[in-house]
N, CA and C atoms of all chains as a GROMACS GRO file, in nm:
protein
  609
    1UNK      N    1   8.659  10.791  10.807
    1UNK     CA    2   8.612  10.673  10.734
    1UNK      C    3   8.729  10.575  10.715
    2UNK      N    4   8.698  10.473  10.740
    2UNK     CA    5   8.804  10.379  10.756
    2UNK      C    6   8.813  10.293  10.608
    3UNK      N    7   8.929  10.265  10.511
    3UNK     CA    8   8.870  10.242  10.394
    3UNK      C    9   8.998  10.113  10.348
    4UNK      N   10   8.952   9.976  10.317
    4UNK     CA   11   9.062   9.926  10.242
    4UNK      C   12   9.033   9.919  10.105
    5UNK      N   13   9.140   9.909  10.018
    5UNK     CA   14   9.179   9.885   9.883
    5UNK      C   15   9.219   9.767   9.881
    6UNK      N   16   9.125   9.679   9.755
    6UNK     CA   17   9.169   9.531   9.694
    6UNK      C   18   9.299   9.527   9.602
    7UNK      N   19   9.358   9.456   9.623
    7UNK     CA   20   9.486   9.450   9.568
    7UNK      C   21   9.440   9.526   9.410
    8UNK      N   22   9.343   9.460   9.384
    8UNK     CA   23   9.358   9.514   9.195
    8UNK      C   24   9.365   9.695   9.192
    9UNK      N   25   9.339   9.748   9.296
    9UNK     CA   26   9.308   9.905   9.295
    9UNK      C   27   9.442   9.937   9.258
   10UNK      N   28   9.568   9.877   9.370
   10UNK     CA   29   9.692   9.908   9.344
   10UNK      C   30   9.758   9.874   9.231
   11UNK      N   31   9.718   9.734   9.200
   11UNK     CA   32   9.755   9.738   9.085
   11UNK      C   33   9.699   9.806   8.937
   12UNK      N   34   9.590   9.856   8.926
   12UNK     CA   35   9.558   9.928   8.853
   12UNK      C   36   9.651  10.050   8.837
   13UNK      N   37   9.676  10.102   8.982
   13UNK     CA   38   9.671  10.251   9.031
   13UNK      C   39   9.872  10.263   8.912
   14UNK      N   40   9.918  10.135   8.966
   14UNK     CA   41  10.086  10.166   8.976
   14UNK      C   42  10.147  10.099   8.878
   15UNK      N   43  10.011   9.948   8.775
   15UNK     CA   44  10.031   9.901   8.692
   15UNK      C   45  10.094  10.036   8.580
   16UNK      N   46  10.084   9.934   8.409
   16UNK     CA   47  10.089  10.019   8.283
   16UNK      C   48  10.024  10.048   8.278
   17UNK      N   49   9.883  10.052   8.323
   17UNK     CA   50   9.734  10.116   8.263
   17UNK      C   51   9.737  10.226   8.312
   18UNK      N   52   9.764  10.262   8.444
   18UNK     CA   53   9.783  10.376   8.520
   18UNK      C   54   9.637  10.404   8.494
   19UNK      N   55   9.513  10.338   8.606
   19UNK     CA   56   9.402  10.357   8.588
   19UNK      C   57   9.332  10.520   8.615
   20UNK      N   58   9.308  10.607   8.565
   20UNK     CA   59   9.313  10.736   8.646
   20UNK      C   60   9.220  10.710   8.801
   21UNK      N   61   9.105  10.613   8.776
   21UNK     CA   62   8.999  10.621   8.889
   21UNK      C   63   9.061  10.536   8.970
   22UNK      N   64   9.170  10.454   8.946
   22UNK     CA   65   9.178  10.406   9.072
   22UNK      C   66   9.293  10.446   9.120
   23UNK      N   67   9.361  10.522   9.061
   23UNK     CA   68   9.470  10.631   9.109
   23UNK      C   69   9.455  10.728   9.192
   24UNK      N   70   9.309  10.762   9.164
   24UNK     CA   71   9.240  10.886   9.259
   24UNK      C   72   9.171  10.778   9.363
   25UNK      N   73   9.105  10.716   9.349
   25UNK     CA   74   9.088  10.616   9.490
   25UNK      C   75   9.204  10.619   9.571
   26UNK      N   76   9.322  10.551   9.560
   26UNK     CA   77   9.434  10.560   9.615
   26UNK      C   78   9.420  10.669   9.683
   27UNK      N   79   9.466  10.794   9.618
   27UNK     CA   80   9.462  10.899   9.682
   27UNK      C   81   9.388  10.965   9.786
   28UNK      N   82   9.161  10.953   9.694
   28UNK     CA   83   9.105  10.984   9.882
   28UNK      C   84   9.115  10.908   9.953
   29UNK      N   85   9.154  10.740   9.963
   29UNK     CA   86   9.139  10.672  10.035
   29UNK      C   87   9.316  10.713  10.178
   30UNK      N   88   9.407  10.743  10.090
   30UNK     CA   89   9.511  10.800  10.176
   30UNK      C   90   9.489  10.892  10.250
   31UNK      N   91   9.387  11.004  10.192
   31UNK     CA   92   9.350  11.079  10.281
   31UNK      C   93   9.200  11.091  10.391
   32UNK      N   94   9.196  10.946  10.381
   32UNK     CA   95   9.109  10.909  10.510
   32UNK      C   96   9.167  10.783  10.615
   33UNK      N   97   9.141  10.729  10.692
   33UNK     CA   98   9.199  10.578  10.725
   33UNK      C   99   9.231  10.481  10.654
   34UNK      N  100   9.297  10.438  10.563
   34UNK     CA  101   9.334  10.393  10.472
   34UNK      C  102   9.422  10.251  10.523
   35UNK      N  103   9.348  10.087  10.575
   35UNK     CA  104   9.440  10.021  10.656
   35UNK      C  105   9.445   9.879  10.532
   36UNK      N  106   9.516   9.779  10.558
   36UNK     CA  107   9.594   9.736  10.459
   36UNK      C  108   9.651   9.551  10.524
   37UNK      N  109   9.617   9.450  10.515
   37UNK     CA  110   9.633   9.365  10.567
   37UNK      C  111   9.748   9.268  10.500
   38UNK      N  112   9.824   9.158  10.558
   38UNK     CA  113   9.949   9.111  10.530
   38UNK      C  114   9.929   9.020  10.358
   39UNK      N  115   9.817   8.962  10.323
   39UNK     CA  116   9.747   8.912  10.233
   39UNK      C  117   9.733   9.010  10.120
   40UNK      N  118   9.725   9.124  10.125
   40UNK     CA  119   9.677   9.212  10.050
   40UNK      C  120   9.804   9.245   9.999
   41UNK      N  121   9.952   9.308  10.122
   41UNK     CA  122  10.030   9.366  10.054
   41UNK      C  123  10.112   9.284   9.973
   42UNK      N  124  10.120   9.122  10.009
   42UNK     CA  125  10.159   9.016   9.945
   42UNK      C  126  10.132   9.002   9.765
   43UNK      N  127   9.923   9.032   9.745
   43UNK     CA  128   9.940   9.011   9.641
   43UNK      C  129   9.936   9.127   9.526
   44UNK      N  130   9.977   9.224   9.616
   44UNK     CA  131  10.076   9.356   9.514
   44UNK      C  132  10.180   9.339   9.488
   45UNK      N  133  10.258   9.274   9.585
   45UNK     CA  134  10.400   9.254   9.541
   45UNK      C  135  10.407   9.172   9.426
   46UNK      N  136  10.320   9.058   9.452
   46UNK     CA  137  10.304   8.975   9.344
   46UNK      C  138  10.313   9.086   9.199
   47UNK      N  139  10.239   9.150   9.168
   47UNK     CA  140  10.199   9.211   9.049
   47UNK      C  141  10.298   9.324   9.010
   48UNK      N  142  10.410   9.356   9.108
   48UNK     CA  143  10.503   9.484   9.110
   48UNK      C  144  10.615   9.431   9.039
   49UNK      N  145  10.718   9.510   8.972
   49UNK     CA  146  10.827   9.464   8.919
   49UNK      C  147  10.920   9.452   9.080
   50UNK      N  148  11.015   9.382   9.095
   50UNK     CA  149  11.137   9.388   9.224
   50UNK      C  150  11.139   9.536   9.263
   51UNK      N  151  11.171   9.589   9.141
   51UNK     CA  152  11.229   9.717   9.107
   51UNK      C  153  11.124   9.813   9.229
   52UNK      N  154  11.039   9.806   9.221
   52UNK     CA  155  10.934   9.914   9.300
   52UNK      C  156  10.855   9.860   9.448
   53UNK      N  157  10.923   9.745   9.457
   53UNK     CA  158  10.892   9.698   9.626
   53UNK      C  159  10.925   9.814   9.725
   54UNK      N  160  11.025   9.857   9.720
   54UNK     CA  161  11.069   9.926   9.811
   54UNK      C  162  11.004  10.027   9.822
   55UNK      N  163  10.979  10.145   9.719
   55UNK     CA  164  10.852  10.255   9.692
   55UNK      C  165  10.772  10.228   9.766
   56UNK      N  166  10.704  10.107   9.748
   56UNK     CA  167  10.570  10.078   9.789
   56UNK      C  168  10.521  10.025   9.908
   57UNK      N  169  10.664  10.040   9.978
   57UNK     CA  170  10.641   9.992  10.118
   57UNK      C  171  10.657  10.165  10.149
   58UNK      N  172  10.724  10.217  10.096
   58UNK     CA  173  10.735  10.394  10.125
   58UNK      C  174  10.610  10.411  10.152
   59UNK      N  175  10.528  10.403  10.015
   59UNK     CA  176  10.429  10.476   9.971
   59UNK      C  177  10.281  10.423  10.105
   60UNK      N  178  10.326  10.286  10.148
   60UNK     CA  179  10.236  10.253  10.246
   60UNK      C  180  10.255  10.282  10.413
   61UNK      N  181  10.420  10.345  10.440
   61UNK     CA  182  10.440  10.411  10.549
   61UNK      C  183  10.384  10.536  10.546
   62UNK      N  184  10.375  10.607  10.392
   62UNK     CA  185  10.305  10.760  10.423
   62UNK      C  186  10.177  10.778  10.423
   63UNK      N  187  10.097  10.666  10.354
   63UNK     CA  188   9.984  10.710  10.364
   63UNK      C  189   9.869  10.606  10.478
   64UNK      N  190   9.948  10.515  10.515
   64UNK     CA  191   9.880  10.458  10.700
   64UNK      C  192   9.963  10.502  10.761
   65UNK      N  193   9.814  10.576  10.864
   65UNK     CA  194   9.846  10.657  11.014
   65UNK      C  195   9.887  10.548  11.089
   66UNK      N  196   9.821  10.387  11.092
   66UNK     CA  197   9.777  10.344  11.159
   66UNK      C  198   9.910  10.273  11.260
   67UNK      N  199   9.910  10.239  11.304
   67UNK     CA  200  10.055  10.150  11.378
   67UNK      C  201  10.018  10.018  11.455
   68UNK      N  202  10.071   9.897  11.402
   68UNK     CA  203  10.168   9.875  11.286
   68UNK      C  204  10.057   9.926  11.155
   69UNK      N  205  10.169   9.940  11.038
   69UNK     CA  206  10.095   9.994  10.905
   69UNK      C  207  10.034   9.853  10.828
   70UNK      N  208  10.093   9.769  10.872
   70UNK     CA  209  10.037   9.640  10.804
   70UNK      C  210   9.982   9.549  10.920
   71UNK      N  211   9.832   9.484  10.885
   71UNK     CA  212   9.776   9.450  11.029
   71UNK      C  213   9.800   9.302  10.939
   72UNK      N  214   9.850   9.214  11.050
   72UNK     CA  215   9.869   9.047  10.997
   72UNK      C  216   9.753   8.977  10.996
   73UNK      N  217   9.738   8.884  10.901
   73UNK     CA  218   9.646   8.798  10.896
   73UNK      C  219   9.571   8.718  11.017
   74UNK      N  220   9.697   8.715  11.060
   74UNK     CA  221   9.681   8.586  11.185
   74UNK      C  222   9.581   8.652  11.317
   75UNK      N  223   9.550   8.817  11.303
   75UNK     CA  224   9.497   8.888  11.399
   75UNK      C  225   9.352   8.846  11.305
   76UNK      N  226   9.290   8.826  11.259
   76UNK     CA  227   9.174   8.768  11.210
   76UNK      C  228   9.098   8.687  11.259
   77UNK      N  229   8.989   8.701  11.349
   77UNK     CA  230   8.914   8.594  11.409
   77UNK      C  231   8.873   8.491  11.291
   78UNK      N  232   8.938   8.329  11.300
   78UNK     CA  233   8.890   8.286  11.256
   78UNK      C  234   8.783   8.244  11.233
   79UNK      N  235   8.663   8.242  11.314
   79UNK     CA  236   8.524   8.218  11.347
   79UNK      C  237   8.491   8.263  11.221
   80UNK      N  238   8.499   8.448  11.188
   80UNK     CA  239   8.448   8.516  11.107
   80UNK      C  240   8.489   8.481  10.988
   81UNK      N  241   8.631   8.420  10.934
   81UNK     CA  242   8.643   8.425  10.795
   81UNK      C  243   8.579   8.283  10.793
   82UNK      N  244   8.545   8.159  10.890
   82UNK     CA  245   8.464   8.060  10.857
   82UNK      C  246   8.291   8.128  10.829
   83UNK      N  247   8.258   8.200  10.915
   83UNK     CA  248   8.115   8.181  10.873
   83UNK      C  249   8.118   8.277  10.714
   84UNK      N  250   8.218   8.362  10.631
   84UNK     CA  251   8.204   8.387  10.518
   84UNK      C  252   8.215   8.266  10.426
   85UNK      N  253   8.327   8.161  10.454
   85UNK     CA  254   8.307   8.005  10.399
   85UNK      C  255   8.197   7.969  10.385
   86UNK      N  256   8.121   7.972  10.485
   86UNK     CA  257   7.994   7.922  10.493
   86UNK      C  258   7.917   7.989  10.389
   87UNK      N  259   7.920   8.140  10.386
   87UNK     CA  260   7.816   8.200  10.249
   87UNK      C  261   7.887   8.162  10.098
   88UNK      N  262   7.953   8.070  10.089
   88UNK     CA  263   8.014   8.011   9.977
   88UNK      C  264   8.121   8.127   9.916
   89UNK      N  265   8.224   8.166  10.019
   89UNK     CA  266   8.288   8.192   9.979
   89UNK      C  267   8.458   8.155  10.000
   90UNK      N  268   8.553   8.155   9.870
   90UNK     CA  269   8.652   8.065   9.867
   90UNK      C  270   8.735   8.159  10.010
   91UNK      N  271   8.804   8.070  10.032
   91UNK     CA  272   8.912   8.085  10.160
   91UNK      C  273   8.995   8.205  10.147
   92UNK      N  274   9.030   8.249  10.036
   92UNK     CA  275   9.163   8.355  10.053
   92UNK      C  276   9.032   8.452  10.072
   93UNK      N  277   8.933   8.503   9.959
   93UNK     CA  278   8.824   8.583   9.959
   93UNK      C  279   8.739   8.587  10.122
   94UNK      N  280   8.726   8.458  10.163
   94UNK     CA  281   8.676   8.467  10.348
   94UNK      C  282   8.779   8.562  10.377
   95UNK      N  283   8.922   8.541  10.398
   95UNK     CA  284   8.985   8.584  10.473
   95UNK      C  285   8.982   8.739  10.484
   96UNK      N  286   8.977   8.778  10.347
   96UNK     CA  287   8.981   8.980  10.302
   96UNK      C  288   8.858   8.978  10.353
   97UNK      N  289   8.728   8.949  10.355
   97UNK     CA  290   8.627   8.993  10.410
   97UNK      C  291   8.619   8.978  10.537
   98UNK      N  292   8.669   8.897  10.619
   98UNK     CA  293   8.699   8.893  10.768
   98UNK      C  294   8.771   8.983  10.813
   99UNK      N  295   8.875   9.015  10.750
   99UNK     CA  296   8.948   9.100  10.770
   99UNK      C  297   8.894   9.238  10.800
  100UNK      N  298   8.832   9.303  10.665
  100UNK     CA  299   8.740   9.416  10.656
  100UNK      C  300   8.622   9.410  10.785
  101UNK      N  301   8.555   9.294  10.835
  101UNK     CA  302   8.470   9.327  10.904
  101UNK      C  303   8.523   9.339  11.070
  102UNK      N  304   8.653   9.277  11.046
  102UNK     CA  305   8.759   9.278  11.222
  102UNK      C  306   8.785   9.388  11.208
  103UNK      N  307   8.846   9.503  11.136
  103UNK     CA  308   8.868   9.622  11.172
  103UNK      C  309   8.761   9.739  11.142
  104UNK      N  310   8.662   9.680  11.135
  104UNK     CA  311   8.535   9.780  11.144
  104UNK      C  312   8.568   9.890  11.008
  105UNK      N  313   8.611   9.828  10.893
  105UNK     CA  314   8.647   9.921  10.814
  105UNK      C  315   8.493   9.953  10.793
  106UNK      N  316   8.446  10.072  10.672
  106UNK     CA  317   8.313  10.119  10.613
  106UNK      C  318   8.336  10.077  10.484
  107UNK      N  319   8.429  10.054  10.440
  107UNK     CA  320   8.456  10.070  10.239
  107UNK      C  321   8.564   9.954  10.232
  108UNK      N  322   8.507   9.866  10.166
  108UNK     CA  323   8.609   9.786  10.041
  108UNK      C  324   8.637   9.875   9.915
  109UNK      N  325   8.673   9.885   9.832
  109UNK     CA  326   8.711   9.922   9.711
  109UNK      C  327   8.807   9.834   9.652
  110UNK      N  328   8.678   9.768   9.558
  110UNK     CA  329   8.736   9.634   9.462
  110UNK      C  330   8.689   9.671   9.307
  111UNK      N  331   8.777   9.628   9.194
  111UNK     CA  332   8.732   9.636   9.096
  111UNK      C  333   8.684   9.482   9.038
  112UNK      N  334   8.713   9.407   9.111
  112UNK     CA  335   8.652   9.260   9.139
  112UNK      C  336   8.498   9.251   9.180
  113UNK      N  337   8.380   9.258   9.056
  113UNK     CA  338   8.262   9.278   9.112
  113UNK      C  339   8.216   9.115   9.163
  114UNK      N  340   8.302   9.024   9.088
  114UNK     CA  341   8.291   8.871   9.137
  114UNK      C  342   8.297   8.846   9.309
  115UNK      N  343   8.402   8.891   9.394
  115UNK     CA  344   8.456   8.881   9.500
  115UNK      C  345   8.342   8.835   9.605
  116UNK      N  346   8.257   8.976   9.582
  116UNK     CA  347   8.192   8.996   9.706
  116UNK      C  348   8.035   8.948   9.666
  117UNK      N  349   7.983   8.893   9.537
  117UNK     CA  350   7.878   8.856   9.471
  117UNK      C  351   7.782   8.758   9.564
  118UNK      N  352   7.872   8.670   9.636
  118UNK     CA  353   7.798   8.582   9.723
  118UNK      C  354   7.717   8.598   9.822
  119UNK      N  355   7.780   8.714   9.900
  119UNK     CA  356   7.696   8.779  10.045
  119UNK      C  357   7.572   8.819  10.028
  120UNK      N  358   7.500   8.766  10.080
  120UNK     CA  359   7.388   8.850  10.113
  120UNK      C  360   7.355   8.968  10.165
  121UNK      N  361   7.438   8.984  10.265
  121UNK     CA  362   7.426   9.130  10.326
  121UNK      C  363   7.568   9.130  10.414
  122UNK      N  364   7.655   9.257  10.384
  122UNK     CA  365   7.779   9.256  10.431
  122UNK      C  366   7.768   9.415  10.510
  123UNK      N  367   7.874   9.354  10.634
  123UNK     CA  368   7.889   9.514  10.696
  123UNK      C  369   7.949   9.623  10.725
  124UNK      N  370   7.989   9.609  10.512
  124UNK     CA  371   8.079   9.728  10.490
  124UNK      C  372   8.028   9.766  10.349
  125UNK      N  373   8.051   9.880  10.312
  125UNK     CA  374   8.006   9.940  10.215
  125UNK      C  375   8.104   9.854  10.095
  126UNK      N  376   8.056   9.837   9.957
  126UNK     CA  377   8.139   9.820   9.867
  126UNK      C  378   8.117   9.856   9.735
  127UNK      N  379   8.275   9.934   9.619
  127UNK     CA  380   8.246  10.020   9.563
  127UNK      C  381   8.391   9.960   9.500
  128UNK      N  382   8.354   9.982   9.323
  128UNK     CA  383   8.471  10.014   9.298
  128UNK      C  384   8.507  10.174   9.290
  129UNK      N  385   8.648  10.198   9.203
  129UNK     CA  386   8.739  10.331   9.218
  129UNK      C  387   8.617  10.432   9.198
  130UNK      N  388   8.574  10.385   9.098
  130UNK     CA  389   8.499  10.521   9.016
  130UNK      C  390   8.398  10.553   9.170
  131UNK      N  391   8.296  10.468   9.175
  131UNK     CA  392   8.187  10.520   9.231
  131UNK      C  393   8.222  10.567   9.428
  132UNK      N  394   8.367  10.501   9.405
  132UNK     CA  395   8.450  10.538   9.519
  132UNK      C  396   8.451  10.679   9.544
  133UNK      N  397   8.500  10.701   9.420
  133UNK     CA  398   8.518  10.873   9.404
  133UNK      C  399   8.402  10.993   9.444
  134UNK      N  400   8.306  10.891   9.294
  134UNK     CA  401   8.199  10.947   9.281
  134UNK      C  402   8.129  10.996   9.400
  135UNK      N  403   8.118  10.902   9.483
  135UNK     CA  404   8.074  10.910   9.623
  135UNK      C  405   8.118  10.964   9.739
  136UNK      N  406   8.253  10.962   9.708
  136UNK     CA  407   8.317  11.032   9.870
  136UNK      C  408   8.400  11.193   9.836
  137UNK      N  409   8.462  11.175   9.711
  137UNK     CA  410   8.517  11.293   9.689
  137UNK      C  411   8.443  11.422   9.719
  138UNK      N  412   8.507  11.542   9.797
  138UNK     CA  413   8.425  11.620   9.834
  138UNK      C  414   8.414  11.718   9.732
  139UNK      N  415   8.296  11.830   9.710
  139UNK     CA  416   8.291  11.850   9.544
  139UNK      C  417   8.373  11.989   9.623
  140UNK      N  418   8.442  12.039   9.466
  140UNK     CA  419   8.509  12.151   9.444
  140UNK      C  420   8.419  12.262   9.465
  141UNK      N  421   9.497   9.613  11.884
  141UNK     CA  422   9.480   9.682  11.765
  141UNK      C  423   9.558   9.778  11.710
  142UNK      N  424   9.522   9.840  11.586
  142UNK     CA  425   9.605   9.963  11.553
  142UNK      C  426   9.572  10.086  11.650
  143UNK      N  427   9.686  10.165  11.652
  143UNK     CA  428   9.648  10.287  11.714
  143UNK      C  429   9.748  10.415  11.608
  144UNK      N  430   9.691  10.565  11.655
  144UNK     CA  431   9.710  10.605  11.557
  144UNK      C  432   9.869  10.682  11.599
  145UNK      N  433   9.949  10.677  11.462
  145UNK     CA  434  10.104  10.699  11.476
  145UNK      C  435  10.124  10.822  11.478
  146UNK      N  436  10.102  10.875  11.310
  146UNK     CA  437  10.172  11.041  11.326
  146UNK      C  438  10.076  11.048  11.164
  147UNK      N  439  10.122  11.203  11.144
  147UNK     CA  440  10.138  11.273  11.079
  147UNK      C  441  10.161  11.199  10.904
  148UNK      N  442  10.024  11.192  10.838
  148UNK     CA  443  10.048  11.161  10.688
  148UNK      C  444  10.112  11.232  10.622
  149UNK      N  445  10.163  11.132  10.464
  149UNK     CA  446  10.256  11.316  10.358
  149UNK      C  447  10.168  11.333  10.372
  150UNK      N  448  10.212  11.450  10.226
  150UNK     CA  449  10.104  11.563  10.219
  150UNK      C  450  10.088  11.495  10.098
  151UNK      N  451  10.000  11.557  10.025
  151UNK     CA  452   9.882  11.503   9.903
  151UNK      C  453  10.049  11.514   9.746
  152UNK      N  454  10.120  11.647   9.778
  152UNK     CA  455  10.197  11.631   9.654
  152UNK      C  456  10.341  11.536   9.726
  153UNK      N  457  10.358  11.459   9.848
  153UNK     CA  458  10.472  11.358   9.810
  153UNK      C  459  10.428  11.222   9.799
  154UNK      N  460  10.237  11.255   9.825
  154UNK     CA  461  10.212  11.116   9.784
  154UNK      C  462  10.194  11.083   9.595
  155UNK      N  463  10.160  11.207   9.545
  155UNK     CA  464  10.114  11.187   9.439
  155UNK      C  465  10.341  11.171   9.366
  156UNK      N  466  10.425  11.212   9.488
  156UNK     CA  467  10.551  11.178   9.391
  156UNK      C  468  10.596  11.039   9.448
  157UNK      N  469  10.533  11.025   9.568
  157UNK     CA  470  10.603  10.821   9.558
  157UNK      C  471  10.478  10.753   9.454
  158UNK      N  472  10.400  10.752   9.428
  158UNK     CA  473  10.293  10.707   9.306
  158UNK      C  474  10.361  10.719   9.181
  159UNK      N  475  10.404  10.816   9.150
  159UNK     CA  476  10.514  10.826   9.021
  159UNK      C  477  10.627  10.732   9.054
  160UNK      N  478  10.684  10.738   9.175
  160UNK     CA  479  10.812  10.699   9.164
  160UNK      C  480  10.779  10.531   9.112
  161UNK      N  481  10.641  10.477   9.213
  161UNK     CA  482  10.646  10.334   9.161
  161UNK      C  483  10.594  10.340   9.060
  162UNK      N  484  10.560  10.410   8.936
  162UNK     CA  485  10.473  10.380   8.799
  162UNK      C  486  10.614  10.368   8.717
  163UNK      N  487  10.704  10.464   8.778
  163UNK     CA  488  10.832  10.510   8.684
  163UNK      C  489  10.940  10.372   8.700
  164UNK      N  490  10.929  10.307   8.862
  164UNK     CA  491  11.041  10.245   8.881
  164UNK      C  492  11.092  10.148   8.757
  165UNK      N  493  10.990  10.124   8.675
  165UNK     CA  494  11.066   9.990   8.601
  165UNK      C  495  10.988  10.002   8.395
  166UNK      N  496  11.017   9.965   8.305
  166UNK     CA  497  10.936   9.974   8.207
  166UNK      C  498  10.811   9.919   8.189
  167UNK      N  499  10.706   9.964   8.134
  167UNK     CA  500  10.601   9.885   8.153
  167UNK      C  501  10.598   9.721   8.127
  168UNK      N  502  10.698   9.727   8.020
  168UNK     CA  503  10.681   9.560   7.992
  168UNK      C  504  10.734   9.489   8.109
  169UNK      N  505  10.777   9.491   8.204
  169UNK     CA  506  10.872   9.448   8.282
  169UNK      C  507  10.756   9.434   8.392
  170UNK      N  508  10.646   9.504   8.363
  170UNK     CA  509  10.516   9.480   8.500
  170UNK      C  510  10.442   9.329   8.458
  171UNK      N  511  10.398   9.276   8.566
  171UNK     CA  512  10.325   9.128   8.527
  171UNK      C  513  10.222   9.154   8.450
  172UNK      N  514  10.182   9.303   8.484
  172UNK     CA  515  10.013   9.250   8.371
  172UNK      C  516  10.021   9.364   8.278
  173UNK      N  517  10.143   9.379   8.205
  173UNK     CA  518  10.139   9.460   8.059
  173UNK      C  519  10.074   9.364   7.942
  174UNK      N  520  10.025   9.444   7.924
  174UNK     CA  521   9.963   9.401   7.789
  174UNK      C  522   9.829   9.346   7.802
  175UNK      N  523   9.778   9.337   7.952
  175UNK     CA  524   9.624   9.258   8.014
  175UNK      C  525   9.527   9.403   7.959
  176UNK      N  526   9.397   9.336   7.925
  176UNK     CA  527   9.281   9.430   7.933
  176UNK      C  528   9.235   9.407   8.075
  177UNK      N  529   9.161   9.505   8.097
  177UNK     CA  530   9.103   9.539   8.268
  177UNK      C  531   9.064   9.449   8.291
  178UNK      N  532   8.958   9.336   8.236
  178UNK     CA  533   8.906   9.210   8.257
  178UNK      C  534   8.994   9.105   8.298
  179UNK      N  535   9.087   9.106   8.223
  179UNK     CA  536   9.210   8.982   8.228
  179UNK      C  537   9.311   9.000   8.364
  180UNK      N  538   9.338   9.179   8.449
  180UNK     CA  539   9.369   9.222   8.533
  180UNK      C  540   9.311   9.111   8.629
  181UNK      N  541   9.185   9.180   8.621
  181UNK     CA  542   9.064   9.132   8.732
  181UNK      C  543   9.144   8.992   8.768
  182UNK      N  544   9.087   8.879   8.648
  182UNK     CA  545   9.130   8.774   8.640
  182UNK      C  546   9.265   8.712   8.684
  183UNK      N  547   9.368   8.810   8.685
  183UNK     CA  548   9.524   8.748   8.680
  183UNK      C  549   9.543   8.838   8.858
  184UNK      N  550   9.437   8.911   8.900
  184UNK     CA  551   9.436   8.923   9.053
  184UNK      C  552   9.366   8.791   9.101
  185UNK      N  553   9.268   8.732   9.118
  185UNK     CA  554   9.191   8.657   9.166
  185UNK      C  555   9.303   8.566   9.165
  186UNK      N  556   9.378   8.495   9.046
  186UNK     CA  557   9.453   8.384   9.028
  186UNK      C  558   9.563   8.372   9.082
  187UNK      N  559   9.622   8.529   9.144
  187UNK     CA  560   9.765   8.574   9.224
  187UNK      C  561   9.689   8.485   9.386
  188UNK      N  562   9.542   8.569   9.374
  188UNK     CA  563   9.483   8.541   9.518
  188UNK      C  564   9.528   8.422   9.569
  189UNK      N  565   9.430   8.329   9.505
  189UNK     CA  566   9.424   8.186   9.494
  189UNK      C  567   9.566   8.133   9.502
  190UNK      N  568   9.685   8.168   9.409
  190UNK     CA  569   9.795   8.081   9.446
  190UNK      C  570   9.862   8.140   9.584
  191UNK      N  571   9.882   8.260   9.626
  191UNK     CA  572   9.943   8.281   9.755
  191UNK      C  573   9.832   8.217   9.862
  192UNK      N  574   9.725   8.204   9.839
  192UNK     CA  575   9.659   8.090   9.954
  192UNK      C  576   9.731   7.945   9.927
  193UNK      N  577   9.734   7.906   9.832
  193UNK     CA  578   9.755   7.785   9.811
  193UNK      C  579   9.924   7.738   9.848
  194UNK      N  580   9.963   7.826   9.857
  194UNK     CA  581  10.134   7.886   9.887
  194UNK      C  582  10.166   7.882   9.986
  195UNK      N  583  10.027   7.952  10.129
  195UNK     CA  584  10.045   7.936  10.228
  195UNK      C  585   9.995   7.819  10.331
  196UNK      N  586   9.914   7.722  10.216
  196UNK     CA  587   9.839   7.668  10.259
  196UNK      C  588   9.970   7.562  10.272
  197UNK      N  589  10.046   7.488  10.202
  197UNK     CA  590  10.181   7.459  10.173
  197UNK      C  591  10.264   7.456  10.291
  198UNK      N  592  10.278   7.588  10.279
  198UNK     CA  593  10.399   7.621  10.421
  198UNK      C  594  10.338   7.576  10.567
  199UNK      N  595  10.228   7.543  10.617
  199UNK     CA  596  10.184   7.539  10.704
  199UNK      C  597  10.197   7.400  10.703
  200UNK      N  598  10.150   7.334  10.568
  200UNK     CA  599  10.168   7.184  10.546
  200UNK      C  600  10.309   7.126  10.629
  201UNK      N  601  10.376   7.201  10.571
  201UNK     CA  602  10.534   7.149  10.581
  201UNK      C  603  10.578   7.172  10.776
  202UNK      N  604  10.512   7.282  10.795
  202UNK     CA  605  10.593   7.301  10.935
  202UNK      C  606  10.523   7.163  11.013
  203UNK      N  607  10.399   7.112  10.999
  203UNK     CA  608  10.311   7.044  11.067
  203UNK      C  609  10.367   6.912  11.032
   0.00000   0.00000   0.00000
């Protein structure tokens, strides 16, 4: 299962709140395809102290298989993040959903229920942490 | 496209680089100490919006 995380997951996950559910998102999502775009890791950094940049480029070499670990924006058919414009949605928000639908991910995981409110019908699953869990974690 | 590299950690050195970045710095020293989850939400969307608007800028300038 191919799965990205919205910036707020990480920041939940590594913020002060230390969200537990989206800490454990993090986690099954590491242990499935877990891919990560140049926009995204940008606006974690944003939210990170200096101090823990470096970690977190660690923490994103160990847990994407994928190569390169960070896929650039610019690989984004623009066509696709225009026709999300078109479903009235703002430009940075086109772009993460173009994104998600160019690499055939299955799962967003946003705690942003605003984000994705506009679409009518999208062709990826979307969930925040909890029901992330709820849903994929395999039971004990 | 991507293709696939190697070999993930394992579940306990991911759960110790996760510590390492919760630990790296004091909480006050993170941008959104002291935010309720709502205001998070909010102060992500608004990070969104200015690194578009940031890049929207730089592109300005090279052109």
């Amino acid at each position: 299962m191919r799965v990205v995380l919205d910036a707020n997951e990480y920041v939940f996950a590594f913020g002060p709140s230390h969200k537990p559910d989206c800490l454990e998102a993090l986690r099954l999502a590491a242990a499935h395809d877990l891919r990560i775009c140049r926009s995204i890791v940008r606006e974690v950094l944003r939210n990170l102290p200096p101090k823990a940049h470096g970690d977190f480029f660690d923490f994103l070499l160990a847990a994407i298989a994928s190569d390169p670990e960070i896929d650039e924006d610019f690989a984004v058919p623009f066509e696709l993040g225009a026709s999300y414009e078109d479903q009235g949605f703002k430009p940075a928000d086109a772009l993460i959903a173009a994104y998600i639908e160019s690499i055939g991910a299955d799962v967003l995981v946003s705690e942003n229920r605003h984000f994705l409110a506009k679409a009518a019908r999208l062709p990826f699953a979307v969930h925040n942490a909890k029901s992330f869990v709820e849903t994929f974690l395999p039971p004990v | 496209m991507s293709k696939p590299r190697r070999a993930k950690a394992s579940a306990e050195e991911m759960d110790a680089m996760i510590r390492r970045i919760q630990d790296s710095a004091p909480p006050e020293e993170w941008p959104t100490y002291g935010m309720t989850d709502e205001q998070v939400i909010e102060h992500c969307r608004k990070v969104r919006e200015e690194l578009w608007q940031e890049k929207l800028a730089r592109h300005a300038s090279r052109s």
